[in-house]
N, C-alpha and C positions, 0 to 999 in steps of 0.2 A: 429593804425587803427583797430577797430571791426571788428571780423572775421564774415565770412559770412555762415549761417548754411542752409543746404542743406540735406535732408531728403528725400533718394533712399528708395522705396517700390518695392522687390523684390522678389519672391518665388524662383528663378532661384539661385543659392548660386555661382555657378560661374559668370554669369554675374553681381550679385549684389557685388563682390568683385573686378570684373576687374571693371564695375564705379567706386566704390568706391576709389580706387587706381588711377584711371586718376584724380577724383576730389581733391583728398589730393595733389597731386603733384603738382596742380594749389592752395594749402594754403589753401582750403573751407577746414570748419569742419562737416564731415561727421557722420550723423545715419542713420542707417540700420532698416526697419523693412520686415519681413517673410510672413508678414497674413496683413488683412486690422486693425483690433483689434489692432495690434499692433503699426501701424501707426498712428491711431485715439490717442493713450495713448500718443506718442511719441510728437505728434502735443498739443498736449493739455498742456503738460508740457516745452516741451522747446521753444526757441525762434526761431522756423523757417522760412527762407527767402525764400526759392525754393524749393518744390518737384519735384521726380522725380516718376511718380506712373507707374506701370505697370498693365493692367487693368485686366488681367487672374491672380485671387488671389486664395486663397484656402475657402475661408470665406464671404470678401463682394466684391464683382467687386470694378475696379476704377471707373466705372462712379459713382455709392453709394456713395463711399469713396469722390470722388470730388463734390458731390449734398450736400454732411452732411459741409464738409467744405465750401465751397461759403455759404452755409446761415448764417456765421457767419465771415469771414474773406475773404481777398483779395489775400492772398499769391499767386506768381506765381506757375501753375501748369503744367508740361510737361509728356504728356500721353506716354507711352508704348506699344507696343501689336504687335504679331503678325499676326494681323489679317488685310488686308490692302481694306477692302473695303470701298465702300464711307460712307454707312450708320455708319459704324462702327466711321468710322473720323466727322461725322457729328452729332452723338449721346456725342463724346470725348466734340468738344466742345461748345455742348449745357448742358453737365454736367460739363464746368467750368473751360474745359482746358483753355491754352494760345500756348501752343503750342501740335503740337504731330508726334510722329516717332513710325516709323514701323521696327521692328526686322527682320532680322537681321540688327543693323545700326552698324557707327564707333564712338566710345568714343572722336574722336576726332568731330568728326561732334556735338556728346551732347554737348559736352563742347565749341563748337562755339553758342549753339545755349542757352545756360545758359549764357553766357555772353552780349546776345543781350539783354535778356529778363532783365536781372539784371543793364543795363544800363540805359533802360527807366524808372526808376523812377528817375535818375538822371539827363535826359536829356529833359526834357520839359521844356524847357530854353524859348528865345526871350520874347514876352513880359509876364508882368506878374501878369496881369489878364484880362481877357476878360470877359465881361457882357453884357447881353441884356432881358431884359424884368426881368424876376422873375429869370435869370438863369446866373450862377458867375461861371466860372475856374481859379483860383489862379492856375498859373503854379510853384510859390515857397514852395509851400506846396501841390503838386499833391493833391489840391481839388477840390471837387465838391461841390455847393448847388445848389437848386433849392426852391425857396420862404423861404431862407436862412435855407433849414434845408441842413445838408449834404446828396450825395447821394454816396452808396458803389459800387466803379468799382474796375474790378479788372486791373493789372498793361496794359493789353495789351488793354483793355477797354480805359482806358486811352491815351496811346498814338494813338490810331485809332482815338478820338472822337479829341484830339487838332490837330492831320492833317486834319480832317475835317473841328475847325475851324479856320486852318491855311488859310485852301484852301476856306472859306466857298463863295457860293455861285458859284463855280465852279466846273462842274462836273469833278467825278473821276473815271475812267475805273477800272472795278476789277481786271486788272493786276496791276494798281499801288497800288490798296490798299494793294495787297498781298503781292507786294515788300518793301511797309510801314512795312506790318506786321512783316514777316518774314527777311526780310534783306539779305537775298541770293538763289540762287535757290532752287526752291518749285518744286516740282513734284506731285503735290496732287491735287484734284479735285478744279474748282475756285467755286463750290457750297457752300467751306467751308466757303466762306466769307460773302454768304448771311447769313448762321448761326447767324456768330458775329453780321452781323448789324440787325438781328433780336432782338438778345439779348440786343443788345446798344438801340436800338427803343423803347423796353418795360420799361429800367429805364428812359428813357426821355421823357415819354407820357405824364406828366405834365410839361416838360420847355416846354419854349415860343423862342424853337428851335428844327427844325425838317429835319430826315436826307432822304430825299426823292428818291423815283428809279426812275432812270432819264431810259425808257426800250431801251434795246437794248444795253446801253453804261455801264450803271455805278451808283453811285449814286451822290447827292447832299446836301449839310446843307444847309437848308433855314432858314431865321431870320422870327418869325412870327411876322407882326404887330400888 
């Protein structure tokens, strides 16, 4: 079985070695980078599956570090920082995150929360593919197209948009999209979810499927005729 490569961005040299040490011990193969520069080089050359970024760098913040990557790649991204305000969690993942924690956390709680994230691209299972109008999700190869060109989401993109259109056409309160997203309790503002479906809205502005606020409750996929 392919080992799973995991790329912690870290300034902090004891916490980036206590992660480091919870993730080896679960079999990931672990890099380290100090600065953002050095992460950007690290990423560019090997084969990595999940970041862990921490966004107070000495060089380029995470959210830069996270904007330079998404224009170019999907990888799953889980943010850092100890800085626990909304705008702060709501800037994290509009530059790209998929998930994000607030320090101080527990190693074991990352490593629940890396194994969620690394599951859904394995787990968009049932049927497998759904189509309507110009717009195609192959759930066997977590793809997207839209008037058959492919479109780039990232992994959590992904599973948000097929429980949507699991559920399509019936409304979904933003406590359950939250427990969709994250998979165990969330303590975090529920604004961060309008974030996502803001972000998900803007790659789907030309399918001929659209995820509508249903106000007061939540939101909706509608099929457009």
């Amino acid at each position: 079985m392919p080992s799973i490569n995991i790329l912690i961005v870290e300034d902090e040299l004891n916490l980036l070695q206590l992660t480091k040490k919870y993730l080896i011990r679960e079999r990931y193969q672990v890099f380290t980078a100090h600065n953002g520069a050095e992460a950007l080089q690290i990423f560019d050359n090997k084969a990595i599956d999940l970041i862990v970024l921490d966004l107070m760098l000495p060089d380029i913040s995470g959210y830069e570090i996270g904007r330079r990557i998404r224009a170019y790649s999907d990888v799953p991204i889980i943010m850092l920082t100890a800085r626990s305000e909304v705008q702060d969690k709501l800037e994290g993942f509009d530059s790209g995150a998929d998930d994000y924690m607030t320090k101080p956390f527990s190693p074991k709680e990352l490593l629940a929360r890396i194994k969620v994230i690394l599951k859904r691209n394995k787990k968009l299972l049932a049927t497998s593919k759904y189509t309507h109008g110009n717009f195609e999700f192959c759930t066997e190869s977590n793809s997207v197209y839209i008037e058959s060109r492919p479109l780039s989401l990232t992994p959590g993109e992904l599973d948000l948009l097929y429980y949507f259109i699991l559920n399509r056409n019936i409304t979904l309160t933003r406590e359950q999209i939250i427990d969709r997203i994250w998979g165990f309790d969330y303590d975090g503002d529920i604004r961060t979810v309008d974030t996502r479906i803001k972000r998900l809205r803007r790659k789907l502005r030309d399918a001929d499927i659209n995820i509508e606020t249903v106000r007061g409750i939540g939101y909706r996929l509608e099929e457009k005729s």
